[in-house]
N, CA, C and O atoms as a CHARMM CRD file, in Angstrom:
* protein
*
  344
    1    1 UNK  N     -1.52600 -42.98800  15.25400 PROA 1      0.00000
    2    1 UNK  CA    -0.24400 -42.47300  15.68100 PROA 1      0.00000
    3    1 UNK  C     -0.03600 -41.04000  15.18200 PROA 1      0.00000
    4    1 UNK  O      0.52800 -40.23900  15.92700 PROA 1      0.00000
    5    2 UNK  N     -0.49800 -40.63000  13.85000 PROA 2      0.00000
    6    2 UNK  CA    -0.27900 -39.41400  14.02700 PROA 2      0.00000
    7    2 UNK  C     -0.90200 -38.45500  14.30400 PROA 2      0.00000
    8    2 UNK  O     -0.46600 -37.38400  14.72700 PROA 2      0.00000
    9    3 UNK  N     -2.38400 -38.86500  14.01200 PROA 3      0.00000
   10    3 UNK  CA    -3.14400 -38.25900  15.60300 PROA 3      0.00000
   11    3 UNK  C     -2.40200 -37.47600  16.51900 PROA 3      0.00000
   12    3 UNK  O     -2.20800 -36.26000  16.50100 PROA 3      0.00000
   13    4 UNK  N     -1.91400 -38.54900  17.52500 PROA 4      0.00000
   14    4 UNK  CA    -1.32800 -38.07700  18.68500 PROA 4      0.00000
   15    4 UNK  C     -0.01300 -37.24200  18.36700 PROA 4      0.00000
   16    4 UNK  O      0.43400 -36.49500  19.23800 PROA 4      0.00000
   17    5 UNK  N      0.57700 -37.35100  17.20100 PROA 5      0.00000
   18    5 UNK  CA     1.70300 -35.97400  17.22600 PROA 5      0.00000
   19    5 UNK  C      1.27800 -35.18700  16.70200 PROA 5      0.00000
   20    5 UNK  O      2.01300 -34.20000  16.68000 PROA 5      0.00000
   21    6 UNK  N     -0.30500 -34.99600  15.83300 PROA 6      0.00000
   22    6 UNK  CA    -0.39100 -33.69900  15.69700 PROA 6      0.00000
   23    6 UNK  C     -0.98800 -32.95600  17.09900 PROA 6      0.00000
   24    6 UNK  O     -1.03600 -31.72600  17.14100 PROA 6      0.00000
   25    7 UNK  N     -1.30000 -33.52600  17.88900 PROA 7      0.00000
   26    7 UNK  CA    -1.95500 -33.23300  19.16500 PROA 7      0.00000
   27    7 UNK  C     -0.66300 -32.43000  20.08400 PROA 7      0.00000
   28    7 UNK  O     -0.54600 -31.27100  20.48000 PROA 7      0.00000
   29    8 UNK  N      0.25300 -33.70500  20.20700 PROA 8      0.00000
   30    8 UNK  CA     1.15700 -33.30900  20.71400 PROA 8      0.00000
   31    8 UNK  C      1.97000 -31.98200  20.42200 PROA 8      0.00000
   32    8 UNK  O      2.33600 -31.05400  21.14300 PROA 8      0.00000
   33    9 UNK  N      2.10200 -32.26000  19.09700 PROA 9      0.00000
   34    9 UNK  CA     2.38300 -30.74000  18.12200 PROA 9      0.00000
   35    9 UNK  C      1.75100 -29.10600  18.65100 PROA 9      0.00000
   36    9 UNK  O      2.33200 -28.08300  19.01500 PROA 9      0.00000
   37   10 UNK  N      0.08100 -29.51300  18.45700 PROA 10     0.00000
   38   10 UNK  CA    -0.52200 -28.33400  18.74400 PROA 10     0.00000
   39   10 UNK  C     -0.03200 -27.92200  20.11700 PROA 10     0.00000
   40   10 UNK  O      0.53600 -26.84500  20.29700 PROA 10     0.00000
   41   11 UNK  N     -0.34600 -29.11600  21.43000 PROA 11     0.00000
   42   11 UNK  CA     0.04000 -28.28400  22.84500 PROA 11     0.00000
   43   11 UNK  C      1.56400 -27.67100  22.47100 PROA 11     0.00000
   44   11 UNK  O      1.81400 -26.48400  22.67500 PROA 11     0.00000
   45   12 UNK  N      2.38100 -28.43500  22.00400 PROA 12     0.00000
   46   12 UNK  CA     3.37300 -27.01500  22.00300 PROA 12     0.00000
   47   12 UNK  C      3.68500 -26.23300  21.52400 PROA 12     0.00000
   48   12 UNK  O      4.58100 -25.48000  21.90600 PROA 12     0.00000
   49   13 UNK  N      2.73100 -26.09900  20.01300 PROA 13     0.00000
   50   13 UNK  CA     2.71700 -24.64500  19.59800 PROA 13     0.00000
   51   13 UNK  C      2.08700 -23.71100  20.40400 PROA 13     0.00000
   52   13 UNK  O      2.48100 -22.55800  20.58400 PROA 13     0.00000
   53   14 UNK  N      0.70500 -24.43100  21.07900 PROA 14     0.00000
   54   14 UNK  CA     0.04800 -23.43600  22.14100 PROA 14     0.00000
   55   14 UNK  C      1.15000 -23.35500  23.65000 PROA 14     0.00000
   56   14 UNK  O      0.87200 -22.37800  24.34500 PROA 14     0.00000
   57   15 UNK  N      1.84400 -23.87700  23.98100 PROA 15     0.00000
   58   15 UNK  CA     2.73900 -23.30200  24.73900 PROA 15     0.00000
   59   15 UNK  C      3.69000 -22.25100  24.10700 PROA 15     0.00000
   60   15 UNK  O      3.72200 -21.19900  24.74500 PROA 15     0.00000
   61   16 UNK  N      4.24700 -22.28200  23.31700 PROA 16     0.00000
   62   16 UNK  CA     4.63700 -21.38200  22.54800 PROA 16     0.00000
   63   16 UNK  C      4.17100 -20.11500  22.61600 PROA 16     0.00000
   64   16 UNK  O      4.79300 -19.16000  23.08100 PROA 16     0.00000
   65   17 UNK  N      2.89500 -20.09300  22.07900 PROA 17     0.00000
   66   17 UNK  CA     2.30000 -18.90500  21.58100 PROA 17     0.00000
   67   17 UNK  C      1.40300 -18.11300  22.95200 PROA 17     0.00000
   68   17 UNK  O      0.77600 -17.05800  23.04200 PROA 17     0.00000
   69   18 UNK  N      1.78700 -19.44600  24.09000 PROA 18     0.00000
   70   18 UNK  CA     1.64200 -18.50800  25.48000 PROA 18     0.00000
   71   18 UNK  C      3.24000 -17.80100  26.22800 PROA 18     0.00000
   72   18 UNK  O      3.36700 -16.82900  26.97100 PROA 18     0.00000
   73   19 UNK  N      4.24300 -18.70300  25.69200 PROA 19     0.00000
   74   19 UNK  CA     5.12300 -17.69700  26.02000 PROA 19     0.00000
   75   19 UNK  C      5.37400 -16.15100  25.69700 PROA 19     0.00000
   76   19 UNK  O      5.75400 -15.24700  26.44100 PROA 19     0.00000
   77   20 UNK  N      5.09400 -16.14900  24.57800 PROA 20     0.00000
   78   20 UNK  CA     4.86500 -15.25100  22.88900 PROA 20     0.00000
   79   20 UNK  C      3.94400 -14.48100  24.13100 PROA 20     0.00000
   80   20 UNK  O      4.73900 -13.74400  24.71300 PROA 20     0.00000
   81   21 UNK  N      2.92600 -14.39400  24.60300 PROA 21     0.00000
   82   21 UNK  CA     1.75700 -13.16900  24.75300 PROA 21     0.00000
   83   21 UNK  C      2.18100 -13.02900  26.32500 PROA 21     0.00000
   84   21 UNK  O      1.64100 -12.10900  26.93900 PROA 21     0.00000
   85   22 UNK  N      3.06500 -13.82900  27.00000 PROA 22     0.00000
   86   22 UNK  CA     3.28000 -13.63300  28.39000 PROA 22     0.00000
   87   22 UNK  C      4.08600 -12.22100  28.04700 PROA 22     0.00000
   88   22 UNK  O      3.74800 -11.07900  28.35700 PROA 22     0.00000
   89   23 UNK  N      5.18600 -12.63200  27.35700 PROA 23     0.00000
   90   23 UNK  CA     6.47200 -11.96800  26.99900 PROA 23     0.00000
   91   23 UNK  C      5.78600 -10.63100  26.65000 PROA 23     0.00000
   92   23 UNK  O      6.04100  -9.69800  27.41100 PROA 23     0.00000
   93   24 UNK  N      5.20200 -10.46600  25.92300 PROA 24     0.00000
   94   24 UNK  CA     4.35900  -9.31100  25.18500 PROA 24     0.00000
   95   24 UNK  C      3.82900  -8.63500  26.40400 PROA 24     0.00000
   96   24 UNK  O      3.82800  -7.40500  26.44900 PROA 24     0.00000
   97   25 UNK  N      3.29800  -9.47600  27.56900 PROA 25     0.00000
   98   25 UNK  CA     2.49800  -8.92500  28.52500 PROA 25     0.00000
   99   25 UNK  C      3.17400  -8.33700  29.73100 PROA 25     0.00000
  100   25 UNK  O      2.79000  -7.31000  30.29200 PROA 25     0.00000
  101   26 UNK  N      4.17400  -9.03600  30.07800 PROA 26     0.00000
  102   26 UNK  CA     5.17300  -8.74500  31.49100 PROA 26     0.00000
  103   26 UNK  C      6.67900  -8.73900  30.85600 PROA 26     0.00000
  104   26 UNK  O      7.49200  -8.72100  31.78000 PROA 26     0.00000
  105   27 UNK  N      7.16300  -8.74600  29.87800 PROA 27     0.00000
  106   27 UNK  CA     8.94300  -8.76400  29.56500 PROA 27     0.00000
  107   27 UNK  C      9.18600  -7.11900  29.67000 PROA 27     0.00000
  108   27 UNK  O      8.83200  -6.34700  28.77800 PROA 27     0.00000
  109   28 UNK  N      9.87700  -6.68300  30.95800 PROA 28     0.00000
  110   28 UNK  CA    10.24300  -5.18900  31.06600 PROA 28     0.00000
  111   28 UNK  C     11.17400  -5.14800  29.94400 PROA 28     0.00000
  112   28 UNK  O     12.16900  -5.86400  29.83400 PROA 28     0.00000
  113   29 UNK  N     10.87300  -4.46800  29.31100 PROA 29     0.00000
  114   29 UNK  CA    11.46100  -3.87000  27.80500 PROA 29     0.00000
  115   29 UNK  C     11.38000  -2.15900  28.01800 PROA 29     0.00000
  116   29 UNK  O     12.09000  -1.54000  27.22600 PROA 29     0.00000
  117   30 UNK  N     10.69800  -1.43600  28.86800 PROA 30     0.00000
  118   30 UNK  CA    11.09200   0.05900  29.33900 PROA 30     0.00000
  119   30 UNK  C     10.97500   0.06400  30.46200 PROA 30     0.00000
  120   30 UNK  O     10.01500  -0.12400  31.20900 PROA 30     0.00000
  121   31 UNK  N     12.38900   0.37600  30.66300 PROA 31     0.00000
  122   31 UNK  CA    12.27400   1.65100  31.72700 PROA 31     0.00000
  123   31 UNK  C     12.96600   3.06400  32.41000 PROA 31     0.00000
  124   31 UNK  O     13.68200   3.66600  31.61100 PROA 31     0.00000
  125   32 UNK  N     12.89500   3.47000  33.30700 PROA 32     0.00000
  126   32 UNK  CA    12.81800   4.53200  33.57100 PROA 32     0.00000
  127   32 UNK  C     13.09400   5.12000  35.11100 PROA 32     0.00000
  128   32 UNK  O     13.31500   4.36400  36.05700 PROA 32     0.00000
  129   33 UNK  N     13.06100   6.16300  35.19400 PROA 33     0.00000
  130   33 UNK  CA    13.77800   6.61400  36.86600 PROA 33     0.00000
  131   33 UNK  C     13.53000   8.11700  36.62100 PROA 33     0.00000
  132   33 UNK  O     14.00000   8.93000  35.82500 PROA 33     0.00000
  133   34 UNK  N     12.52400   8.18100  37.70400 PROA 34     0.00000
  134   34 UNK  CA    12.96400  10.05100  38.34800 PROA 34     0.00000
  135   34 UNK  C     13.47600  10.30500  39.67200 PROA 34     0.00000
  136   34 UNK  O     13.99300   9.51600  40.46200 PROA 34     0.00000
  137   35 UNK  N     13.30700  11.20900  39.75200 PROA 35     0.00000
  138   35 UNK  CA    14.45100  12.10500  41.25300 PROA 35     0.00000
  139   35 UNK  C     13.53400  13.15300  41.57500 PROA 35     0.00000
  140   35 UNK  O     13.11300  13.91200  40.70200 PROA 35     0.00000
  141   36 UNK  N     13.13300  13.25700  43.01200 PROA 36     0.00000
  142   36 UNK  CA    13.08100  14.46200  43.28800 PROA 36     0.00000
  143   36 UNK  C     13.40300  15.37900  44.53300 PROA 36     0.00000
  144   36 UNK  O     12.76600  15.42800  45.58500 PROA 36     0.00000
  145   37 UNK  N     14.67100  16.18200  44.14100 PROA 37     0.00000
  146   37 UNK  CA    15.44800  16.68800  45.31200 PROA 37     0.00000
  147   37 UNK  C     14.60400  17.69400  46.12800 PROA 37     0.00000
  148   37 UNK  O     13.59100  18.36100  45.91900 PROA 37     0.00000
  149   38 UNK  N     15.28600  17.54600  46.93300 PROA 38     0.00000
  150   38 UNK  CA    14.31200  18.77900  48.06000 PROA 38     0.00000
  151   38 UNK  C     15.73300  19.36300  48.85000 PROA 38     0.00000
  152   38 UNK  O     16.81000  18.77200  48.93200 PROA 38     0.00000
  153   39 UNK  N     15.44200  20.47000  49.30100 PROA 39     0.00000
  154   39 UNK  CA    16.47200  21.44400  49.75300 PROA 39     0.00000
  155   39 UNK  C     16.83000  20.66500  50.97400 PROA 39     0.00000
  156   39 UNK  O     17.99900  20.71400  51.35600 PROA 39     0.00000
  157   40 UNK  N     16.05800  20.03200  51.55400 PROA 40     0.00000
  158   40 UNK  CA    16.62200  19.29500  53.00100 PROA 40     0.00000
  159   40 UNK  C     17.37600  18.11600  53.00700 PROA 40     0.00000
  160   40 UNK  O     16.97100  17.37100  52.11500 PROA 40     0.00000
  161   41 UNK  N     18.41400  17.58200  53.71800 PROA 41     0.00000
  162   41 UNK  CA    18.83700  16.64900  53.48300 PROA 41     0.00000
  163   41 UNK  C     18.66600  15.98300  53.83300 PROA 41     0.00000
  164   41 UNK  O     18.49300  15.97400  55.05200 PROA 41     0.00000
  165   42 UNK  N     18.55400  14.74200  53.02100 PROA 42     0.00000
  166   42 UNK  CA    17.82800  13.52000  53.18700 PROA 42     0.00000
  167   42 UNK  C     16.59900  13.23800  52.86300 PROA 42     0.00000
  168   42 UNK  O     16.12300  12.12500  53.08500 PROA 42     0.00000
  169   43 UNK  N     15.87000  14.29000  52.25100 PROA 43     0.00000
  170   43 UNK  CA    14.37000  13.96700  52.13800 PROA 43     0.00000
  171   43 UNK  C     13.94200  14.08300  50.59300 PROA 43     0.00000
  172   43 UNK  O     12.80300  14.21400  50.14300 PROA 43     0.00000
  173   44 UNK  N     14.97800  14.01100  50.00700 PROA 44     0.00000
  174   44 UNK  CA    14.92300  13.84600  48.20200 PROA 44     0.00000
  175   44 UNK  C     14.47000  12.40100  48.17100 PROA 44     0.00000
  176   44 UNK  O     14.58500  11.75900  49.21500 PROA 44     0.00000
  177   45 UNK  N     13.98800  11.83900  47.14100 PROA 45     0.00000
  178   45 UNK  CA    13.29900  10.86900  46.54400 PROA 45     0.00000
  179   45 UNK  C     13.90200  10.16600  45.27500 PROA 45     0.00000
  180   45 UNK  O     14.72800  10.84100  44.66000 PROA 45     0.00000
  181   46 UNK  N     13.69500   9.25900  44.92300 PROA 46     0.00000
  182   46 UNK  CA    14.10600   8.52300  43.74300 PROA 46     0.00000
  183   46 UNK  C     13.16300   7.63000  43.78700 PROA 46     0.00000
  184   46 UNK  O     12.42000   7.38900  44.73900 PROA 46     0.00000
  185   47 UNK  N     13.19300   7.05100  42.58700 PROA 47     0.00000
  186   47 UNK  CA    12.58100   5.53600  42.10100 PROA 47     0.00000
  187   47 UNK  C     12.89100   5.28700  40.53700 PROA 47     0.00000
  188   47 UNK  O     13.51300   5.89800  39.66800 PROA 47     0.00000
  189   48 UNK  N     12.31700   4.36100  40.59200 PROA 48     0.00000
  190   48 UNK  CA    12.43500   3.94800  38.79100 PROA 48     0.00000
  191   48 UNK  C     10.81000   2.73700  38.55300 PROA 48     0.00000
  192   48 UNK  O     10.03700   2.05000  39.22200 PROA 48     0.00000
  193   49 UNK  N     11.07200   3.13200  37.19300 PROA 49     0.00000
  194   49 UNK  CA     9.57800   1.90300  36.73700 PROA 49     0.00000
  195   49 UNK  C     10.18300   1.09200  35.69000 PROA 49     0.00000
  196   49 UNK  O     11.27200   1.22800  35.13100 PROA 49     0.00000
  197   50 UNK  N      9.17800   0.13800  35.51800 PROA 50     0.00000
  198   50 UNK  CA     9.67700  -0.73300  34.24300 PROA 50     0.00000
  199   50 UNK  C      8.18400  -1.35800  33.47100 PROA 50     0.00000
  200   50 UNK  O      7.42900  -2.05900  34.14500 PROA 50     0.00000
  201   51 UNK  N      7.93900  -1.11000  32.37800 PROA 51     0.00000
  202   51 UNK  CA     6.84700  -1.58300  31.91200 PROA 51     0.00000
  203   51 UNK  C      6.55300  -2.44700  30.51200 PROA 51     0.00000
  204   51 UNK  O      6.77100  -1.65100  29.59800 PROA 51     0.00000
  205   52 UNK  N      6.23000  -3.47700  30.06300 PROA 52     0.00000
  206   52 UNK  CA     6.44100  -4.08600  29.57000 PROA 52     0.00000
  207   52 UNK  C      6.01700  -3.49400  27.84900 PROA 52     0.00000
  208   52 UNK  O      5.70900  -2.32800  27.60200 PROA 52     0.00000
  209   53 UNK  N      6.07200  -4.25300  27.15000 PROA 53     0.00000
  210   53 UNK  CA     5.60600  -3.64000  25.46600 PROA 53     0.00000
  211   53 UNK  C      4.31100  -2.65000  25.48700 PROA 53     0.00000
  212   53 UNK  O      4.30700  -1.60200  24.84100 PROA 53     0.00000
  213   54 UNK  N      3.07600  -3.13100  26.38800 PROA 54     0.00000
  214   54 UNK  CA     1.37000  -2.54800  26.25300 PROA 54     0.00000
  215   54 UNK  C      1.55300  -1.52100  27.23000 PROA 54     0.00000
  216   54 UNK  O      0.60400  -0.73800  27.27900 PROA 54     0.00000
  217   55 UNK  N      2.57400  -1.27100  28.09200 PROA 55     0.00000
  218   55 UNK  CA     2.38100  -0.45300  28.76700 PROA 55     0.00000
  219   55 UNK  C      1.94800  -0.66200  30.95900 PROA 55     0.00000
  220   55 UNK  O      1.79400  -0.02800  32.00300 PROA 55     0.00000
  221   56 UNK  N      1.96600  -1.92000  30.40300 PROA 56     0.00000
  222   56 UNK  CA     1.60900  -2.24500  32.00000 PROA 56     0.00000
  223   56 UNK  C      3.04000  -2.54300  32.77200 PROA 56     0.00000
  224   56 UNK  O      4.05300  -3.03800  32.27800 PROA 56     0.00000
  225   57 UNK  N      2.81700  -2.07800  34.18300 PROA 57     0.00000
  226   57 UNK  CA     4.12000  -2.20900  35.33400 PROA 57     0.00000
  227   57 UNK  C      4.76600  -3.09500  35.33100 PROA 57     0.00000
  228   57 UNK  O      3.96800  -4.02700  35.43600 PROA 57     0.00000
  229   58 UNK  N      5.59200  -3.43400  35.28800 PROA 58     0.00000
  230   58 UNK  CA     6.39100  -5.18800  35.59700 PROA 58     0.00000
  231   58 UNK  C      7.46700  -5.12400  36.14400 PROA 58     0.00000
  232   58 UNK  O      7.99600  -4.08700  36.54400 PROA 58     0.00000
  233   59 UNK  N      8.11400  -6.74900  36.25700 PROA 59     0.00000
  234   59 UNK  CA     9.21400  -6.73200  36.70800 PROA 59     0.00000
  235   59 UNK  C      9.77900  -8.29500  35.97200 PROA 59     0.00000
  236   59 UNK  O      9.23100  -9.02600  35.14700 PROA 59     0.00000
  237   60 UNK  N     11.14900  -8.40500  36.70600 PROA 60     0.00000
  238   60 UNK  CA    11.62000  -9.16500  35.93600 PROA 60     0.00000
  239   60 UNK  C     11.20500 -10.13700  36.92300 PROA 60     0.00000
  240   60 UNK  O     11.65200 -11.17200  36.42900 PROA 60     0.00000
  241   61 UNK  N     10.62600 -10.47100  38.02000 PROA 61     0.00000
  242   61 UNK  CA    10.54600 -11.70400  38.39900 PROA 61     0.00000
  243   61 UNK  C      8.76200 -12.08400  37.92300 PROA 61     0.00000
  244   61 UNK  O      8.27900 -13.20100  37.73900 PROA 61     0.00000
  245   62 UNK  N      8.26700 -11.11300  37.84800 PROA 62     0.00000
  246   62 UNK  CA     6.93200 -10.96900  37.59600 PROA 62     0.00000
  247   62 UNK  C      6.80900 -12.15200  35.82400 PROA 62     0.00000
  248   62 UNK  O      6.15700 -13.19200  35.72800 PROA 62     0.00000
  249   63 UNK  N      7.45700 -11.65200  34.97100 PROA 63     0.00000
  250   63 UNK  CA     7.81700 -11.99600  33.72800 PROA 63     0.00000
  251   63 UNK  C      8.30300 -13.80300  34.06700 PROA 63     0.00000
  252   63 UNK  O      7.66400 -14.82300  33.80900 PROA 63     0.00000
  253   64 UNK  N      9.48000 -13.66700  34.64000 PROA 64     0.00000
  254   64 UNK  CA    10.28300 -14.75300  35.00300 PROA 64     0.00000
  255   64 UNK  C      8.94600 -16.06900  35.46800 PROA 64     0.00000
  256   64 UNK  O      8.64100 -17.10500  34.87800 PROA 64     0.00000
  257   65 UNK  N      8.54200 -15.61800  36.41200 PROA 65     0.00000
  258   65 UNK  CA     7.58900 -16.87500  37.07300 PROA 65     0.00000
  259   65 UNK  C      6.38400 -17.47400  35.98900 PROA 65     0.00000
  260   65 UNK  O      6.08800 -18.57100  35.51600 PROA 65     0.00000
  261   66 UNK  N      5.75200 -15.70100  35.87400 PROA 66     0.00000
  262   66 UNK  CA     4.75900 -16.26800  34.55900 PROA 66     0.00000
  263   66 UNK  C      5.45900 -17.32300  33.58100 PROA 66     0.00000
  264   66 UNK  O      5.20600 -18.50600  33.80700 PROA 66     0.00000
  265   67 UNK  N      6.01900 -17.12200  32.88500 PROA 67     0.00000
  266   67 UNK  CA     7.12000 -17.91600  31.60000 PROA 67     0.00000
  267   67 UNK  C      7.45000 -19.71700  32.11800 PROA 67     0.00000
  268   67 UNK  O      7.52600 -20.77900  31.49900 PROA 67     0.00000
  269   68 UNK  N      7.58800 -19.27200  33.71200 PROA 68     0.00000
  270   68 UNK  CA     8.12900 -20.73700  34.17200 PROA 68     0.00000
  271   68 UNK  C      6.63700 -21.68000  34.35000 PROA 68     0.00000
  272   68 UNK  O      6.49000 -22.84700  33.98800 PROA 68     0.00000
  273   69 UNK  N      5.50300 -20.70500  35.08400 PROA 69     0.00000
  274   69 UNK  CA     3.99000 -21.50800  34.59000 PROA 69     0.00000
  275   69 UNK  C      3.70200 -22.13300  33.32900 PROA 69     0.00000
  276   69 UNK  O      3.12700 -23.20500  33.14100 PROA 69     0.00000
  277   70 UNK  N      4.17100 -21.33300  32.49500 PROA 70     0.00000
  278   70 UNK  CA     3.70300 -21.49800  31.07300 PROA 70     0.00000
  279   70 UNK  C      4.29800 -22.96800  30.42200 PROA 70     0.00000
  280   70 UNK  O      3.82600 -23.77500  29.62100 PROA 70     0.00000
  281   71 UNK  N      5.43500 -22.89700  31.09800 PROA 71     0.00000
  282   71 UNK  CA     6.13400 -23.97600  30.54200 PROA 71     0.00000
  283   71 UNK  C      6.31900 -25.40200  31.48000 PROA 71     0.00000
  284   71 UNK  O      6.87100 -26.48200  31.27100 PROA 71     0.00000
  285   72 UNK  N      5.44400 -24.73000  32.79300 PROA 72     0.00000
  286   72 UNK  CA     5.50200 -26.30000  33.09100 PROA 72     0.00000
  287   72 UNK  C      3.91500 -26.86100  32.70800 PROA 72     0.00000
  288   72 UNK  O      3.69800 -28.05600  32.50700 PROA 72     0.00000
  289   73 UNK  N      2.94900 -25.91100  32.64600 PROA 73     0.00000
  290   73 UNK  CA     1.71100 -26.34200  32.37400 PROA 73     0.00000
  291   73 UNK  C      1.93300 -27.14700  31.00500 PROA 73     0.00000
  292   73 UNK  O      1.46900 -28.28500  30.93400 PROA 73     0.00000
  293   74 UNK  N      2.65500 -26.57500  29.86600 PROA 74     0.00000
  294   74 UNK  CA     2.82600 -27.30700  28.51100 PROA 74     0.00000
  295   74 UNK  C      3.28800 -28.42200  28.74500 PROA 74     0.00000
  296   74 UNK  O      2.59200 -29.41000  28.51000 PROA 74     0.00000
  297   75 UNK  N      4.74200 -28.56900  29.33400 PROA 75     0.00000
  298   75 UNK  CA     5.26700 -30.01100  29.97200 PROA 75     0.00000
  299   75 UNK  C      4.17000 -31.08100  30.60200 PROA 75     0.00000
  300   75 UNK  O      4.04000 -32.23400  30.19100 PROA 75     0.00000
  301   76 UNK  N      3.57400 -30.61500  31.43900 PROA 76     0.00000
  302   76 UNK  CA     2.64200 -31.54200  32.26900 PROA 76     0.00000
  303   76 UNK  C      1.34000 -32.14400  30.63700 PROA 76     0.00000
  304   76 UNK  O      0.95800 -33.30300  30.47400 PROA 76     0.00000
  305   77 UNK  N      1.07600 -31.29500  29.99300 PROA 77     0.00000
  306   77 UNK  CA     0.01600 -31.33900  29.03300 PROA 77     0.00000
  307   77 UNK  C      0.78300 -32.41200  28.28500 PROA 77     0.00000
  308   77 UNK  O      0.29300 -33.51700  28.05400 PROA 77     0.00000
  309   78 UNK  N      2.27600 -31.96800  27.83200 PROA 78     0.00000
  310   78 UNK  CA     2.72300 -33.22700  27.04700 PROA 78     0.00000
  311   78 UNK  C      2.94700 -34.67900  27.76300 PROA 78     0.00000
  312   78 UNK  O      2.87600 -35.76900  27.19600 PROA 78     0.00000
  313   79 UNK  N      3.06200 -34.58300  28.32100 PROA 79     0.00000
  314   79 UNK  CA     3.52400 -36.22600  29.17100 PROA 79     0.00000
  315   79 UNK  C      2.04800 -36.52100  29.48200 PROA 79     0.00000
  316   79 UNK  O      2.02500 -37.68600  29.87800 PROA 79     0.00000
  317   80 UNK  N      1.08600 -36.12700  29.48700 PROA 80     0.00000
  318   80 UNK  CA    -0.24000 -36.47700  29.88900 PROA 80     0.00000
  319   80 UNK  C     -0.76400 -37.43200  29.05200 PROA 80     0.00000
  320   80 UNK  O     -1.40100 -38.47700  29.17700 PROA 80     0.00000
  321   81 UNK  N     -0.13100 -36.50600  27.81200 PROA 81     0.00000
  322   81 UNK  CA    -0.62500 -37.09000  26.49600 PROA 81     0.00000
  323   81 UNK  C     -0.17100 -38.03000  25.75100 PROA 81     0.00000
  324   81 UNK  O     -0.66700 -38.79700  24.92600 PROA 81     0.00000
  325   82 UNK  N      1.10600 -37.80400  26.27900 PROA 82     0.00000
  326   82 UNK  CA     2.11100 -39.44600  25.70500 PROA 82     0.00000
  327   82 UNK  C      1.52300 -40.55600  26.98900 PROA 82     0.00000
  328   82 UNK  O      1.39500 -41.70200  26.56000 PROA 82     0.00000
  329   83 UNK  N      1.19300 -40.40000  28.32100 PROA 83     0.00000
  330   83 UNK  CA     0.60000 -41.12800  28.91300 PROA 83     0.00000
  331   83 UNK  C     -0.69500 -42.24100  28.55400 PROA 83     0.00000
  332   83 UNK  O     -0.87600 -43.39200  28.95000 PROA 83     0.00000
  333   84 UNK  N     -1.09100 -41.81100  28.10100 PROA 84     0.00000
  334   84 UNK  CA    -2.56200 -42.05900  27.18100 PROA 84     0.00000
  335   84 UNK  C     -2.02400 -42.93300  26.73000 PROA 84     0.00000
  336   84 UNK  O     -0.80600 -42.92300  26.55300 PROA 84     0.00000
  337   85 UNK  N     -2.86300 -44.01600  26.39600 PROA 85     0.00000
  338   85 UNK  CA    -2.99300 -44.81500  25.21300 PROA 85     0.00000
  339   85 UNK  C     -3.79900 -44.60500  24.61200 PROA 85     0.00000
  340   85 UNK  O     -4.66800 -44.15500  25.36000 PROA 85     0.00000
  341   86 UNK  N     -4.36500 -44.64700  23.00700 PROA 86     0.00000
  342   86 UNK  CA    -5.24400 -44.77900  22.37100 PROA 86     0.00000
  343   86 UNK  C     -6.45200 -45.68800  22.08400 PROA 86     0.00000
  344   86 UNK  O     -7.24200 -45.40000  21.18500 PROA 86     0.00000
């Protein structure tokens, strides 16, 4: 029996510690916006970026979905495992 809760234990520290490196990987934490006008009207430009802690592009749904994988893969891992008998 406790076998299986340290088992159980580990998958959700390792879910955990995949939210932890998702977050690190895609959570927009900067961003940013330029402009660039032009004398004609209508043909100025805008945008904005957003990039997460390392520096890579993101977004918030980008972040959002990853996080929701993460946590149903852990879910499915735990009930798998309480499924089991020994």
């Amino acid at each position: 029996m406790k076998h299986r809760e340290r088992s159980s234990a580990s998958i959700a520290y390792l879910g955990a510690a995949g939210l932890v490196g998702i977050s690190i990987l895609f959570a927009p934490v900067i961003s940013g916006g330029w402009c660039a006008d032009a004398p004609i009207e209508g043909a100025s430009v805008c945008g904005s970026i957003q990039r997460s802690l390392i520096g890579i592009d993101t977004n918030i749904w980008l972040w959002t979905i990853s996080s929701a994988a993460v946590v149903v893969a852990t879910v499915v891992a735990l009930r798998k495992r309480r499924l089991r008998k020994p």
